[in-house]
N, C-alpha and C positions, 0 to 999 in steps of 0.2 A: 504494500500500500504506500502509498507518496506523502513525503509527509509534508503534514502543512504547517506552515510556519503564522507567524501572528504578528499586529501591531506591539510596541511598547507605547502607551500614556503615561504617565507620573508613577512611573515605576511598575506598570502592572502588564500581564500580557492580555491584549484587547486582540477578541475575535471580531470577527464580520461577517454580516447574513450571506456576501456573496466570495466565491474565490475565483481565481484563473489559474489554468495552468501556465509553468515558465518548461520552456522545452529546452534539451541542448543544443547548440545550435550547428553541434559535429555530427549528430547523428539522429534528432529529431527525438529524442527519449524525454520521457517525465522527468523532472526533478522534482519540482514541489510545489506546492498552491499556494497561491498568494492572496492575502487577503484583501477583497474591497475596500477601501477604506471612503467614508462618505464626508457631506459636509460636519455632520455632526460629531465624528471621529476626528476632524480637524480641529473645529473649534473647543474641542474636548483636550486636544493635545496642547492648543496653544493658552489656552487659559492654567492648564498644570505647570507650563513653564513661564506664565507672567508669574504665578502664584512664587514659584521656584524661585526665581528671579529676586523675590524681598527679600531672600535669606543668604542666597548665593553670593550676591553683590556685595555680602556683610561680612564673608567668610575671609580670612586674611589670605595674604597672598603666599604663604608660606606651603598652606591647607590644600590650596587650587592645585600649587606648583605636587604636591603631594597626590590630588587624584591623577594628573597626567601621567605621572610615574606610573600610580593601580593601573592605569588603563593600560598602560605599554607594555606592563606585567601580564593582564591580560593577553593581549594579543599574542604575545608570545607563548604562550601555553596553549592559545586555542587557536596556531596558525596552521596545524592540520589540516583541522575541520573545515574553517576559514577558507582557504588555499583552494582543498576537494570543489566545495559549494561555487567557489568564484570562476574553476576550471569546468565544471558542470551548467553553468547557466551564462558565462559570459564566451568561454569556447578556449579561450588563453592557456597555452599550454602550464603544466604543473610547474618545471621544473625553465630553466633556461631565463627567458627575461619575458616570465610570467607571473604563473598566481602568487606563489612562493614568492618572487623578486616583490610584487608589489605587497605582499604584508609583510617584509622588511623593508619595505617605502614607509609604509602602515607605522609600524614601530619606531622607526627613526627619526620620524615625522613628529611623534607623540612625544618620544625622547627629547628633543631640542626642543621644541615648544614649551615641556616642564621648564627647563634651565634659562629662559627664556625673563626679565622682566622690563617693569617700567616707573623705571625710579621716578618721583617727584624731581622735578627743572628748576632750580631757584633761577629765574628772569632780572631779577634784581633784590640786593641786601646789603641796603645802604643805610645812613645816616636819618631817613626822613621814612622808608616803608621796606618793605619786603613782599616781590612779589614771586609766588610760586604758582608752577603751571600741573596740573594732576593732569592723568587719563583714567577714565571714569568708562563703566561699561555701558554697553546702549541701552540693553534689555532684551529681549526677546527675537532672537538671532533668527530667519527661512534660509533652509539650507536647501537645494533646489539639483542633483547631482544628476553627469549622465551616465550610460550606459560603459563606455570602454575602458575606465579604472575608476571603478565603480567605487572600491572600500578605499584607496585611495586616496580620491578625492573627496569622499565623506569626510576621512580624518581630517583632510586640508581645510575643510570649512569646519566642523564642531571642535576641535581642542585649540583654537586661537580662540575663538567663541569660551568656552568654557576657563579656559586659561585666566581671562581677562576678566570674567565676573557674570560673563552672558549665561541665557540659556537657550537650547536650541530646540527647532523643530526642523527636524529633516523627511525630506521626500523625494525618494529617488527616482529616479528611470524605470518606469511600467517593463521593461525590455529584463534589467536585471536587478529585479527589487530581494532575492534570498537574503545573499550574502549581508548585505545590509541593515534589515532587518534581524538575523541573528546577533550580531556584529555590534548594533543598538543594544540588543537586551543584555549581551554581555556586559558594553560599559556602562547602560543604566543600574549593572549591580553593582558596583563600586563607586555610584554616584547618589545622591541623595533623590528621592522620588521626585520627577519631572524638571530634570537640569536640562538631561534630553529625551527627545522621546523620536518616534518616527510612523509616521502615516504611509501609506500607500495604495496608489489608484492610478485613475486616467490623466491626462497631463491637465486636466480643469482642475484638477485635485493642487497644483503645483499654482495654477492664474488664484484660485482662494486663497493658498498662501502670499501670494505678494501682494495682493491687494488688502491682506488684513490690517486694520487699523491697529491692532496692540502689535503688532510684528515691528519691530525698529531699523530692522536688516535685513538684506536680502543677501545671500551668496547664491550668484549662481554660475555655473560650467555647460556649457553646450553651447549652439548655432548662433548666429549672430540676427536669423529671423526672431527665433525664440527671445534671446536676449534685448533685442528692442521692444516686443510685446511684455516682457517682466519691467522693461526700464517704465513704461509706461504707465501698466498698472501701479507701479510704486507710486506714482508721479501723487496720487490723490493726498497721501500723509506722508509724504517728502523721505521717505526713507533711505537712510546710508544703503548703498550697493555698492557690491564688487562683482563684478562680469567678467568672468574670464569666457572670451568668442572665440567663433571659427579662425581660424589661420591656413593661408595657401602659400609656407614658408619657401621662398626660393635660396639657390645654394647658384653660388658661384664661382667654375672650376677655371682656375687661371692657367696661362700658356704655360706657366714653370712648372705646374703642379705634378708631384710623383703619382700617376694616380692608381698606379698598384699597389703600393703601399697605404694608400689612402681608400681605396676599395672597400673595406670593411667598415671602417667609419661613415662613408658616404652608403653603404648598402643601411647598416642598424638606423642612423639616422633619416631612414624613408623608413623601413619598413618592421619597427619597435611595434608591435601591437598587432600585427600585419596591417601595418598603416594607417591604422585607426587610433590617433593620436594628434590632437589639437596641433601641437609642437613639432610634428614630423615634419620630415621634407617633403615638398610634393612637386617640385617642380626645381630639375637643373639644367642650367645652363652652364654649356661646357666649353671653350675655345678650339675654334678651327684645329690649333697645330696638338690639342690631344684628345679629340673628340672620337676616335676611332678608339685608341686606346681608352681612353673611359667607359665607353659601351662594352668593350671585350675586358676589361676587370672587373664590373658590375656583372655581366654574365657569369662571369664564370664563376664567380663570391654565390653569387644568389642561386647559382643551379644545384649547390652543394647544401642549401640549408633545407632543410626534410618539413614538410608541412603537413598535416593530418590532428586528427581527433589530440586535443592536448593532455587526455589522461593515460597516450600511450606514450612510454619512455621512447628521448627520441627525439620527439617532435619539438622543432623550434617556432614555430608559428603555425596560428587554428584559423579558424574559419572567420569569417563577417560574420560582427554578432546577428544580427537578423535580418527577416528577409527583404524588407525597404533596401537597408543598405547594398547585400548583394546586387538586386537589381539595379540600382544605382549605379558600381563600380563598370557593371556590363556596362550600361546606358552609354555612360562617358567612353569607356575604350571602344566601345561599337562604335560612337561616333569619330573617335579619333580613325579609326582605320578607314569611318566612309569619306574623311578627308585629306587619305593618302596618308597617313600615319602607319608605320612602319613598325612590328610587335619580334624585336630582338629576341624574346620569352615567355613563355606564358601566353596571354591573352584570348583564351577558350576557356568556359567554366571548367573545372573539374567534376568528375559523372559522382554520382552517388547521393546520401537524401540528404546530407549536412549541405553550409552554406558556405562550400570553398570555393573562393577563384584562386587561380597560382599567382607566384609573381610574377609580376609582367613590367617589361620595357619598352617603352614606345617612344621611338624616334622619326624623324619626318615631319614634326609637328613645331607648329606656333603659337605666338601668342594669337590669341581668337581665338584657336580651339578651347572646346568646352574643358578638357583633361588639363587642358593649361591653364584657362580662366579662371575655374571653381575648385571648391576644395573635395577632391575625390572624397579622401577618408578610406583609404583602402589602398592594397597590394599591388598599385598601378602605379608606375611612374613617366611622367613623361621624362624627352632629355631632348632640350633642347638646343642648336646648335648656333651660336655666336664669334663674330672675328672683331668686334671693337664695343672695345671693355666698358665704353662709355652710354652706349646702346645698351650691352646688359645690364651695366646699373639702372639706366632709365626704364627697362621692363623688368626687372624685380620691384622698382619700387612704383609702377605704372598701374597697382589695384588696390580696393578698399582696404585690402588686408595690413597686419602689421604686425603679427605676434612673434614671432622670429623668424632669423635668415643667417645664413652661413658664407662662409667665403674660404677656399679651400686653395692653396698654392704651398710654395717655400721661401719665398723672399719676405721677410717680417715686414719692412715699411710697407711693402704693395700692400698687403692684408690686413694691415691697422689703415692704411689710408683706404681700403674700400669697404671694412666694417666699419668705418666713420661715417662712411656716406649712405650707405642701406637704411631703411627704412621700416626701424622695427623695434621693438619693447628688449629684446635677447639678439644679439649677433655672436655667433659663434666663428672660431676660427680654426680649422680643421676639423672641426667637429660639430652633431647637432642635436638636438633633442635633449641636451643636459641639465637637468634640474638639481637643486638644493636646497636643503629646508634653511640658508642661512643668507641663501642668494634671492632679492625682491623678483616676482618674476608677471608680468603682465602685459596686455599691448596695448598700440597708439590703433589710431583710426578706428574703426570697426571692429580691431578684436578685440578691446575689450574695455574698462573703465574702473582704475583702481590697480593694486597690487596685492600679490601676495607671499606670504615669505618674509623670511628676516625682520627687522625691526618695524621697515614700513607695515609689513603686512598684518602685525600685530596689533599695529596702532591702530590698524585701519577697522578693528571691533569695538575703539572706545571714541570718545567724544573727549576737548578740551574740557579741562576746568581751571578759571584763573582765581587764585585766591592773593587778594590784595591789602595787606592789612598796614598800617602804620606802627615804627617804631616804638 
């Protein structure tokens, strides 16, 4: 029998009159029921953590720094379980730079965050007053998470949240709500009844939460459609948001670049997640004099990585979590070849009932094509071919996007002077997709609003307070 999993409210496990099933997405099997969550199970959740919230804000920072620890303890002891559930409903393979890799994301994440504070600012302390600056929590934090690092990115929005004095109400991704919802009930045992709690339903279930008036915060991760309908709805009771949006990161391989030795870097940073990864790369542009060479180290890096069901050892990358997306990744490389687009690799579904495409290299392509323009999100990459350096600058930084971009050669000055000039939140140089819980990380334009990480990120859960007294 499948089991079914349940909400957490103010510390309690809340069922629901309706459930759905969440299937694998390697092989189309049950995992487990999820429960409907209604408007009533929201409003149920977030008034347990306004309530939370009077006591929590009052708790020293010593206390806070001490649950993020329990909690990291936790995940550690339950990142078996964890790991199986996130490889079973997300597709991610177990081992390699999967489920496993991201619940010691999970931990490490939780880890620095405890260690983490926000000393009082004396602004001035003089002769005539003293003025001190505090950071003060908001209150009642929506945590709003998607589908492709799922627990993750949970931790990234609730323990900055919680750290600081907040409390949260999370609602993830209908696509892959298990993991999560276990995940909650764990760290709601080591937390006081309704610090966090977690809902889950259709994505109306996610527009209730931003529009709620006791909600102070909105975090949210996903598309940049979605995130302008959350900036929106916030718009009525002015609430603090951070939006971390879609990214169509470009990568910039220079005439000098070794780019055998660079192969592997330039493959992980496309295809970490099998591409499904805000941060990945999705679009490079390579120079004339090694553009042949580029496509034949990218082949032949990529032909050797083994792709299948992620709960068999082995396997370095799983399937498209679900079926929108697969048909998606087709869509765009379909279209790329009906415009003369050239598929080095890959580029034919893979047979069978899960949701694989292979990896695929597609050259022959510009910008206008769709594979080039949009953000795949998946095991497809264009490569696309340039002879003056100043032109690929100006079509990397030529779309809405902005969340990160790469620049790949051997000569240090060329590479600091053309990651100076890209246009993007993170430039990486030889390398992409690198994240750090110590590193601020967000984008300009369209992908996103705010930061997160390191000290800004932290700030970015509390509100000023200036306290001004006289001598």
């Amino acid at each position: 029998m499948a089991r079914t999993f349940e909400m957490t409210i103010n510390g309690q496990r809340v069922p629901a009159d309706s459930y759905v099933e969440i299937k694998n997405p390697a092989n189309r099997s049950l995992v487990g029921l999820c429960p409907i969550g209604t408007r009533e199970h929201l409003e149920a959740a977030v008034a347990a953590a306004k309530q939370a919230f009077v006591s929590w804000r009052a708790v020293s920072d010593e206390r806070r720094a001490e649950a993020c620890r329990a909690i990291a303890a936790t995940l550690i002891e339950h990142t078996p379980e964890l790991a199986t559930l996130l490889t079973q409903e997300q597709g991610k393979p177990l081992k390699g730079l999967g489920s496993e890799f991201e619940l010691g994301g999970c931990v490490g994440w939780t880890s620095f965050v405890a260690g983490q504070s926000l000393p009082v600012k004396v602004l001035e302390d003089g002769p005539k007053s003293r003025i001190e600056q505090h950071r003060m929590p908001i209150g009642v934090v929506g945590s709003i998470t998607p589908w492709n690092w799922p627990l993750m990115i949970a931790i990234w929005h609730i323990i900055p949240a919680v750290r600081t004095g907040n409390t949260v109400v999370i609602k993830p991704s209908p696509f892959t709500p298990l993991g999560t919802l276990r995940m909650i009930e764990l760290i709601s045992a080591v937390l006081p009844p309704g610090v966090v709690n977690v809902v889950t339903g259709e994505d109306q279930l996610g527009a209730e939460l931003s529009s709620h008036p006791d909600v102070g915060k909105i975090v949210f991760t996903g598309s940049i459609p979605t995130g302008k309908k959350v900036m929106a709805s916030a718009a009525a009771s002015l609430k603090a948001l951070t939006l971390e949006l879609g990214g169509n990161d470009a990568a910039i391989v220079l005439p000098d670049a070794d780019v055998e030795r660079l192969a592997e870097g330039l493959f992980w940073g496309a295809f970490i997640n099998s591409g499904q990864t805000c941060g990945a790369l999705k679009r490079l542009y390579v120079h004339d004099r090694v553009f042949d060479r580029t496509c034949a180290a990218l082949a032949n890096f990529a032909s050797r990585i083994p792709m299948g069901d992620g709960s068999e050892p082995g396997n370095l990358l799983g399937p498209l979590q679900n079926e929108r997306q697969y048909r998606r990744v087709i869509e765009l490389v379909e279209d790329a070849k009906s415009h003369g687009g050239r598929t080095l690799l890959g580029g034919t579904p893979l047979a069978g009932e899960g949701y694989f495409y292979p990896i695929t290299l597609v050259t022959d392509v510009e910008d206008g094509t769709r594979l080039v323009d949009e953000e795949q999100f998946g095991p497809a990459l264009p490569i696309v071919r340039y002879s003056d350096l100043d032109d690929a600058i100006q079509r990397a930084n030529g779309t809405q996007f902005g969340l990160c971009a790469s620049v790949w050669g051997s000569d240090r000055k060329t590479l600091r002077e053309v990651a100076e000039r890209l246009e993007a939140g993170t430039v990486f140089i030889n390398k992409h997709a690198e994240i750090a819980p110590h590193v601020p990380f967000g984008g300009i334009k369209q992908s996103g609003l705010g930061v997160e990480f390191g000290q800004e990120g932290i700030e970015a859960y509390t509100t000023i307070k200036i306290i001004n007294e006289p001598v």
